[in-house]
N, CA, C and O of each residue as an XYZ file, in Angstrom:
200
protein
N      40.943    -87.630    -34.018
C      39.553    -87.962    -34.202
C      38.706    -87.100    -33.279
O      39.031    -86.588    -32.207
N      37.622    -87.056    -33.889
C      36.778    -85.839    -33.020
C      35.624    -86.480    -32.450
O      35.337    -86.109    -31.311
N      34.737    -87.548    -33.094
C      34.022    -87.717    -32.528
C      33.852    -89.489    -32.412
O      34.595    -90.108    -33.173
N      33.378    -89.919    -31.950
C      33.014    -91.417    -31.901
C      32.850    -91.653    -33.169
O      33.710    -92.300    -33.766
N      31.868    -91.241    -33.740
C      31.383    -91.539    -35.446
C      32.933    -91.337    -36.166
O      33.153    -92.185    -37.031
N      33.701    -90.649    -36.012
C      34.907    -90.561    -36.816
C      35.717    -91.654    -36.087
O      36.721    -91.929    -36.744
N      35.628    -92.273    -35.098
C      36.287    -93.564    -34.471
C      35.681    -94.829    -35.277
O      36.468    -95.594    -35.835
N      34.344    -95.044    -35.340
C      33.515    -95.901    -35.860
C      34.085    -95.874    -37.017
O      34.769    -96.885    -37.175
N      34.114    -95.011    -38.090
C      34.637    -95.588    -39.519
C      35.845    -95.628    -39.271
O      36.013    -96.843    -39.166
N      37.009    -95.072    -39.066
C      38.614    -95.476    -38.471
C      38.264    -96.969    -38.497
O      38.726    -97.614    -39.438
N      37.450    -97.652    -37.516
C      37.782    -99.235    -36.982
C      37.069    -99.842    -38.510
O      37.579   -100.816    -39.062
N      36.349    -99.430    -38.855
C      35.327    -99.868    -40.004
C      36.032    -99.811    -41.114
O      36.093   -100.881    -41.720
N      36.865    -98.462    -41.818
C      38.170    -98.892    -42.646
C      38.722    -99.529    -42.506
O      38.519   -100.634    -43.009
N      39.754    -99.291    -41.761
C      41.145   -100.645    -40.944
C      40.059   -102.256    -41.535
O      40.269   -102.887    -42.571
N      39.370   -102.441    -40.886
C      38.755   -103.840    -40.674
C      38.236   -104.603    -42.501
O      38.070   -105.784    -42.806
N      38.111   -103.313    -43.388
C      37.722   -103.474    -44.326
C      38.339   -104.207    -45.519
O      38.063   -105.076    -46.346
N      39.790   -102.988    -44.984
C      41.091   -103.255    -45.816
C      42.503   -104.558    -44.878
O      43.728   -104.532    -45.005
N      41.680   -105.475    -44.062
C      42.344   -106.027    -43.670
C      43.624   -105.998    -42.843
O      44.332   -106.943    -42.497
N      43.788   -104.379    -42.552
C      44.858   -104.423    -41.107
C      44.694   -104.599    -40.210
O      43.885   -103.920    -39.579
N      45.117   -105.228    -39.870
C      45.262   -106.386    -38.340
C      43.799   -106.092    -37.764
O      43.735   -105.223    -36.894
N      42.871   -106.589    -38.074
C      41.635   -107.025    -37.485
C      41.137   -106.687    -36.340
O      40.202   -105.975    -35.973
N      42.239   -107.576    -35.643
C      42.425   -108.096    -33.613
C      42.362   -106.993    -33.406
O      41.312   -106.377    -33.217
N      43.719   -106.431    -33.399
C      43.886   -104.951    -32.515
C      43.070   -103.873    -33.173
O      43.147   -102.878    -32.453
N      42.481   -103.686    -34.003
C      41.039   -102.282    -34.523
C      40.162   -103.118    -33.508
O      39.975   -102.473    -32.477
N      39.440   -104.640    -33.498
C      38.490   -104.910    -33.228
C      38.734   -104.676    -31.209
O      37.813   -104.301    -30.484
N      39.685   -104.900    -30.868
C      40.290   -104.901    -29.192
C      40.189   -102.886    -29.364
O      39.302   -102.212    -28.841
N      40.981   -102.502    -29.948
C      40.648   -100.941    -29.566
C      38.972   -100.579    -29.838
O      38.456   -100.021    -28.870
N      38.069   -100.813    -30.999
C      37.305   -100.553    -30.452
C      36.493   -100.833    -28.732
O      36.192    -99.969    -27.909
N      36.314   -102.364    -28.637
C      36.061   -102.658    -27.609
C      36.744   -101.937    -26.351
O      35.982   -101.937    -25.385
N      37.866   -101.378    -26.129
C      38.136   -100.788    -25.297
C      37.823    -99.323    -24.808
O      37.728    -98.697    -23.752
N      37.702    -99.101    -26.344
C      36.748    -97.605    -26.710
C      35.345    -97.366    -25.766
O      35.166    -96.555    -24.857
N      34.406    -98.404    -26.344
C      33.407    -98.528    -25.855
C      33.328    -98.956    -24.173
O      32.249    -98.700    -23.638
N      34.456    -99.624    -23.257
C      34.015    -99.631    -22.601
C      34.550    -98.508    -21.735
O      34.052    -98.298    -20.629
N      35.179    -98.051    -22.031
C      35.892    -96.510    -21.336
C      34.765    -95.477    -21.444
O      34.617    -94.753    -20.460
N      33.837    -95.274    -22.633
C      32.893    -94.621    -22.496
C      31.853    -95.074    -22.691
O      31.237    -94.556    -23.623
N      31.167    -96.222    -21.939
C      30.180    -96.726    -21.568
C      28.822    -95.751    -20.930
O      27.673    -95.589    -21.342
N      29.515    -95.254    -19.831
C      28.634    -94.343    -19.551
C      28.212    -93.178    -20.385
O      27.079    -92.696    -20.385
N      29.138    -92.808    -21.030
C      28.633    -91.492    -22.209
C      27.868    -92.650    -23.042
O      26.779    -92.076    -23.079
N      27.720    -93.436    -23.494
C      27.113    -94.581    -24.089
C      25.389    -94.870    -23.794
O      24.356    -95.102    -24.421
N      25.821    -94.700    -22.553
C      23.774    -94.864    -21.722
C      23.529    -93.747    -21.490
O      22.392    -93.583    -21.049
N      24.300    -92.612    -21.630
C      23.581    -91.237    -21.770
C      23.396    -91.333    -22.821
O      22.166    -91.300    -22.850
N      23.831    -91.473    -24.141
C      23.331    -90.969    -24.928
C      21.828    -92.101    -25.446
O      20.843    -91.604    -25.993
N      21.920    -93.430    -25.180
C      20.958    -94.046    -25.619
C      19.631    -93.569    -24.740
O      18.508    -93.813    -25.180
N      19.795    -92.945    -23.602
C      18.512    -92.448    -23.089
C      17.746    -91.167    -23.940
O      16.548    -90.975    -24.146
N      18.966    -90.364    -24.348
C      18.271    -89.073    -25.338
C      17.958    -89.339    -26.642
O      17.377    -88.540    -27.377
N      18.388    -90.627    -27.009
C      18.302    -91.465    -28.989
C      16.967    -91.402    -28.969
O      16.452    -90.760    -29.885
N      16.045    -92.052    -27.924
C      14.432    -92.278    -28.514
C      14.050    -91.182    -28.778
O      13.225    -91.114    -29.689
N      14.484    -89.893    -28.101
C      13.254    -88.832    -28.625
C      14.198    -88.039    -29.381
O      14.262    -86.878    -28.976
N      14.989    -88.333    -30.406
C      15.179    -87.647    -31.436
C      14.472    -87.943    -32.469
O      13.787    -88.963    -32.393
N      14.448    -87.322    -33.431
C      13.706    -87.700    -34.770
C      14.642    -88.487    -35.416
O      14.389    -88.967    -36.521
């Protein structure tokens, strides 16, 4: 996977088609908090995009 957005649908398939839920929904969450900080960088540069 290359980027977050290609992580996001990964967990968003899986979850769709009903494989194991828990563990897509626990790896994302772990996702996110490992890059938390790339997370509030990027929500500081989101407002002034178009």
């Amino acid at each position: 996977m290359r980027t977050i957005d290609d992580f996001a649908h990964w967990v968003t398939d899986n979850m769709m088609s009903n494989i194991d839920v828990k563990e897509c929904t626990n790896i994302l969450e772990d996702f996110v908090k490992s890059n938390e900080h790339i997370i509030q960088r990027i929500n500081k540069v989101r407002p002034s995009l178009p």
